[in-house]
C-alpha positions in Angstrom: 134.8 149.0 113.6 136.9 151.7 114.3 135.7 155.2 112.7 137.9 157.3 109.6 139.3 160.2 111.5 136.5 163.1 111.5 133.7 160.5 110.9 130.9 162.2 112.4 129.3 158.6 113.1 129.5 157.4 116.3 131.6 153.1 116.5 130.3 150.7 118.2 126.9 149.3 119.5 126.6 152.7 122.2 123.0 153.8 120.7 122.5 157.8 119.5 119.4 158.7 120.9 118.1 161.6 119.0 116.0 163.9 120.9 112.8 164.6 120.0 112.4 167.9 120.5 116.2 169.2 119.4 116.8 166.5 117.0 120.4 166.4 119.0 122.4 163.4 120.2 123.8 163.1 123.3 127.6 164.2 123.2 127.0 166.3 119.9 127.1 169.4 122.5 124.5 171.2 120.6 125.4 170.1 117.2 122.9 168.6 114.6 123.6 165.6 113.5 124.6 165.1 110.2 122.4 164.8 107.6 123.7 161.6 105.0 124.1 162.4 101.2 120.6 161.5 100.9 119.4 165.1 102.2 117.6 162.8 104.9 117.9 162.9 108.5 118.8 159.9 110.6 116.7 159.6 113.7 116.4 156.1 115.3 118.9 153.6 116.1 122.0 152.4 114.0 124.9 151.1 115.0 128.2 151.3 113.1 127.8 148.0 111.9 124.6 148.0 111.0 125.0 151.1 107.9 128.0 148.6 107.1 125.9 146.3 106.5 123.5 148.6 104.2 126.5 150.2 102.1 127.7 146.4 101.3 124.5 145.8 100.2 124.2 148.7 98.0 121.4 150.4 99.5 123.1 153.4 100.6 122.7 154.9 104.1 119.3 153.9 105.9 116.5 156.5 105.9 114.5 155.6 109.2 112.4 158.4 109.3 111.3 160.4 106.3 111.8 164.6 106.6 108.5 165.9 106.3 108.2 168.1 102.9 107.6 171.7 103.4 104.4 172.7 102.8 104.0 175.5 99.3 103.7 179.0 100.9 100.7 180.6 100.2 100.8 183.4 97.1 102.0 186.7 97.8 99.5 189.6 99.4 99.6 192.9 97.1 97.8 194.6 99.2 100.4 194.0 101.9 103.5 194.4 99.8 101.9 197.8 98.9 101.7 198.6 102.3 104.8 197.7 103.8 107.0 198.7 100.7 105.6 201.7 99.8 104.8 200.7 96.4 101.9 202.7 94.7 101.1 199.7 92.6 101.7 195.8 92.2 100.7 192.5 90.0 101.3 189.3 89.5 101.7 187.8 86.0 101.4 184.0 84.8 104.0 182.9 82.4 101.2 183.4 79.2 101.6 187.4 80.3 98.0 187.1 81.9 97.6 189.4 84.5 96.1 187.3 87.5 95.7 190.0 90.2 96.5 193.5 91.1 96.3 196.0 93.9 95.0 198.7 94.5 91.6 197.6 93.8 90.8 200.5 91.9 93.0 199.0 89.1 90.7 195.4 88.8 89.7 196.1 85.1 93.1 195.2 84.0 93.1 191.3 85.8 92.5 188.7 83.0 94.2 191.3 80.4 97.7 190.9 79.0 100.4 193.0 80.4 101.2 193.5 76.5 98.1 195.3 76.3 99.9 198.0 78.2 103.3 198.0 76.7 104.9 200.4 74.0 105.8 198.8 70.7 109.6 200.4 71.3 109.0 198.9 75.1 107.6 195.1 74.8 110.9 193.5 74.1 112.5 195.4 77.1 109.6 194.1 79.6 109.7 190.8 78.0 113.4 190.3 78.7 112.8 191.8 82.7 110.1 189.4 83.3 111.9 186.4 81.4 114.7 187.3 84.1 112.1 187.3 87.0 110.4 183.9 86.3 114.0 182.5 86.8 114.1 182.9 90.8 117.5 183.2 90.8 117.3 187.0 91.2 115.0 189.7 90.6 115.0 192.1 88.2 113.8 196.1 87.3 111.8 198.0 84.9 112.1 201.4 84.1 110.2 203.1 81.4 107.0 204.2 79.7 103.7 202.5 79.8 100.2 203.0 78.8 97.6 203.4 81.5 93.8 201.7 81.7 92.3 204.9 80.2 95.2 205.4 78.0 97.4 207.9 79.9 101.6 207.4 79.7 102.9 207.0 82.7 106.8 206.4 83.5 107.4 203.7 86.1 109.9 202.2 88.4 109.5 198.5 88.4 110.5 195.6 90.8 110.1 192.2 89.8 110.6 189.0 91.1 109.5 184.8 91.4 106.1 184.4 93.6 105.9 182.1 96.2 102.5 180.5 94.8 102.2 178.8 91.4 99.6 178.9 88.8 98.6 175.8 87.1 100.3 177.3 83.6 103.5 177.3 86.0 105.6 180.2 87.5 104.0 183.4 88.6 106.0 186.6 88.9 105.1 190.0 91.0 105.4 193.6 89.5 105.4 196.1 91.8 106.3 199.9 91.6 106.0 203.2 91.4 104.7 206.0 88.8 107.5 208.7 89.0 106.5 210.7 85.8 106.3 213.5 87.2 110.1 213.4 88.5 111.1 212.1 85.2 109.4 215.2 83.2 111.1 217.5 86.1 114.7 215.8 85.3 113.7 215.6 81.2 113.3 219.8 81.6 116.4 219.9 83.8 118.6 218.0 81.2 116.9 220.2 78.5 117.4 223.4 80.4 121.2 222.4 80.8 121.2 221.3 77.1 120.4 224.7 75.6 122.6 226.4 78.4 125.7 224.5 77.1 125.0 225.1 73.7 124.6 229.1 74.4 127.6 228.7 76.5 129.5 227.0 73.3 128.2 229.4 70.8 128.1 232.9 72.7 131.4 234.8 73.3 131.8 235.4 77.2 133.2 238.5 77.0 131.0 240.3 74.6 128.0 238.7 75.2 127.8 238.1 70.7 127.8 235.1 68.6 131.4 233.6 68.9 133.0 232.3 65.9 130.9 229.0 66.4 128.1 230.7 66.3 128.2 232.6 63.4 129.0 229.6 61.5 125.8 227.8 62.6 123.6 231.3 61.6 125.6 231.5 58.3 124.2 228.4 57.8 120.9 229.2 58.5 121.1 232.7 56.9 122.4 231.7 54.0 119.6 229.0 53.6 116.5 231.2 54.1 117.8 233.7 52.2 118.3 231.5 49.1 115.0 230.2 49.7 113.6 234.0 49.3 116.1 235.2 46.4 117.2 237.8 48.3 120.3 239.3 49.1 122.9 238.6 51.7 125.2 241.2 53.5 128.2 240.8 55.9 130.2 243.3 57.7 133.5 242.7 58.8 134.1 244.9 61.3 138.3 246.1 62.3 139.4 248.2 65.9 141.8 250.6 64.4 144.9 250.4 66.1 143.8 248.1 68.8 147.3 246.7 69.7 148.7 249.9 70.5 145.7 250.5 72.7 146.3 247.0 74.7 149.6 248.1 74.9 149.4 251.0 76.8 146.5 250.8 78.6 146.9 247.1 79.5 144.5 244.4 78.6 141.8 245.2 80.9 141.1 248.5 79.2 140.9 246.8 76.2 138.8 244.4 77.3 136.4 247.4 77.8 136.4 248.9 75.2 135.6 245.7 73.1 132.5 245.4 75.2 131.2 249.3 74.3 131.6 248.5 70.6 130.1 245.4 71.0 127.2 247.5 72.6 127.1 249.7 69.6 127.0 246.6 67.0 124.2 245.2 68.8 122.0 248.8 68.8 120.6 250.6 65.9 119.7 248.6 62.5 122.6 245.9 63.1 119.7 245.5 66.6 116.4 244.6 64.2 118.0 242.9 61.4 121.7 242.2 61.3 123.2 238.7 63.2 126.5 239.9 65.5 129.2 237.8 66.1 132.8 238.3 67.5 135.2 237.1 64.9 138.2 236.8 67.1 140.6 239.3 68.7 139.6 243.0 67.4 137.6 241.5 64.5 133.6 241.5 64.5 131.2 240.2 61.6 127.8 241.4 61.2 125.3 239.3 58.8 122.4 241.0 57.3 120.0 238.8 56.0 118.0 240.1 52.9 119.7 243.7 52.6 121.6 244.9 49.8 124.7 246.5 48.9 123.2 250.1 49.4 121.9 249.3 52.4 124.3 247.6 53.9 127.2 250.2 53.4 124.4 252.8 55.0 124.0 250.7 58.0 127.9 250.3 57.9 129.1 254.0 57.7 126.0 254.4 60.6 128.4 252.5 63.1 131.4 254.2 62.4 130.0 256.9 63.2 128.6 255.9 66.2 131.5 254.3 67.3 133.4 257.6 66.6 130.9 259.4 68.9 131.4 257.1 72.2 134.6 259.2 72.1 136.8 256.5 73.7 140.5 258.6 74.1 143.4 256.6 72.4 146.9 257.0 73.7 148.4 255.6 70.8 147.0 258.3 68.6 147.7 262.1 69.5 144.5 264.0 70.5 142.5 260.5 68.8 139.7 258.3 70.0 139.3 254.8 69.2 137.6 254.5 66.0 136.3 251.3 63.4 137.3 250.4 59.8 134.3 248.0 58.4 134.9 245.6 55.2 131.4 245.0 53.6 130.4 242.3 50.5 126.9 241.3 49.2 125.9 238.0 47.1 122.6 236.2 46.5 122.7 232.9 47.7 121.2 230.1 45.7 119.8 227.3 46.6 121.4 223.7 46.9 125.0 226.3 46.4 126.5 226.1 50.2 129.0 228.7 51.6 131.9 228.4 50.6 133.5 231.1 52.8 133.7 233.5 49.9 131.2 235.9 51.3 133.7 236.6 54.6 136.8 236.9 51.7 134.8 239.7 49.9 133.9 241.7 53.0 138.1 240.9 54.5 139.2 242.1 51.2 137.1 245.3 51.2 138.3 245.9 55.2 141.6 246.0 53.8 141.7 248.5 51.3 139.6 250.9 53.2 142.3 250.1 56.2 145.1 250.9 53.3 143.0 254.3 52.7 143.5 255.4 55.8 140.8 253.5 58.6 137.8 254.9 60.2 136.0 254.9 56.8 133.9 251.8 55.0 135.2 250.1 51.9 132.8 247.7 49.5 133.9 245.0 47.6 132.7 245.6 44.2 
């Protein structure tokens, strides 16, 4: 019989010794010799005609000599997965969730416990689904997240897990092993926090000025608006004009101005506007100053108090003959109430005041009435 081209079986009577040792024929040159469909491998002697003779009887290729079956590897050592891997902790869990054994040592009280036991509520399902993945043996899996300690301590941890070599008699066994990195989580929970609040200051604060920008004064009108209503008391607003500011920027040049909106910035935030008012840059030349539970007589004091203070940083004007730069403030008083949201009228009122005392002649306070 002559063989199908690439046959790796051999015509003929010549006999294939296989070696004992190697499990190589001669003329194989180092090759193994090819293990038949049946996942068997062929090691005494057959001759071409002889498997013939088998497959025509329907027998299939001719084991001679049984492979021997692996033996089952022994379970896996925590203590020396713990060791070599670094881990700070490791289990192994039968497919009931029972918690079979555990290293360190220190942690023996859990063994015989269910790993549920241990879980979060908001956590079990997550766990659940890692170890489902785990008991599959086709690849492991991770867990990262809360869990309640022996004495009852939350710890956040790092979890590997993965199929066991050994076998319980309830069936496949799965390892857990990790690491308790709380600490680092609470350091990068306080960083993300720390970077929260600096966005949100960085979204709300004018970078120039150092005030509430127009964002932010919408948030603390908000808030404002609501405590006072809550109180029955009074809310105040000053809107707050740079007289002549464009002829100022236009002579001086932008960085001038930019200067001088920084000192009267400093003198919003000082005296009364300092302990009880809420500053804010409007936009351009334009400030707004709430004042939370102050009324209408008050709030035109505290008003015609930085105008003149303004006045006496004596800041020279080009624009303006033998002038300084000087303020013209709008102001307008309601009482919230409660469940009534702002409706931006409060800002019209003060606007409308700025104007007329602008029309009168600036560097002066007008009230809307």
């Amino acid at each position: 019989m002559t063989p199908a081209p690439g046959s790796p079986w051999r015509s003929g009577t010549t006999v294939a010794r296989l070696r004992s040792r190697t499990g190589r024929a001669p003329g194989t040159r180092g090759r193994r010799v090819p293990v038949p469909p049946g996942g068997v491998t062929l090691g005494a002697v057959c001759t071409g005609s002889a498997i013939v003779a088998a497959l025509a009887a329907g027998a299939g290729l001719v084991t001679l000599v049984a492979a021997r079956r692996r033996p089952e590897p022994p379970a896996c050592d925590l203590d020396r997965l713990i060791v070599r891997y670094g881990y700070q902790f490791a289990c192994t869990i039968d497919p009931h969730g029972v918690i079979l054994a555990v290293a360190p040592s220190r942690g023996a009280e859990v063994v015989r416990r269910g790993w549920r036991e241990f879980a979060l509520p908001a956590e079990t399902r997550r766990i659940d689904r890692a170890l489902e993945v785990g008991r599959t043996g086709l690849r492991g899996t991770t867990y990262s997240g809360w869990i309640a300690t022996a004495d009852g301590s939350l710890r956040w941890v790092d979890v590997h897990i993965w199929l066991d070599r050994g076998r319980s008699a309830a069936g496949p066994v799965v390892v857990a092993a990790g690491r308790d990195v709380t600490e680092e989580r609470l350091r990068g929970i306080e960083r993300v926090l720390r970077l929260t609040r600096e966005l949100e200051l960085a979204a709300t604060t004018d970078p120039l000025t150092g005030l509430l920008n127009r964002r932010g004064l919408a948030q603390a009108q908000v808030r404002t608006w609501a405590a006072t209503a809550a109180t029955g008391r009074a809310l105040s607003m000053l809107v707050v004009d740079i007289d002549h500011f464009k002829d100022f920027n236009d002579a001086l040049g932008h960085a001038s101005g930019d200067r001088v909106l920084v000192a009267i910035a400093a003198a919003i935030r000082s005296g009364p506007c300092r302990e009880i008012g809420v500053p804010a840059r409007y936009g351009g030349e334009e400030f707004v100053v709430l004042l939370p539970g102050i009324g209408a007589d008050d709030a035109r004091a505290v008003a015609e108090q930085l105008v003149r203070r303004v006045r006496r940083l004596d800041i020279g004007h080009p624009g303006r003959r033998g002038g300084s730069v000087t303020v013209t403030v709008g102001v307008a008083t309601v009482y919230p109430r409660t469940g009534t949201p702002d409706d931006g009228q409060l800002f019209c009122a003060a606007d409308s005041a700025l104007f007329v005392a602008k029309r009168r002649g600036r560097d002066r306070v007008g009230v809307h009435t």
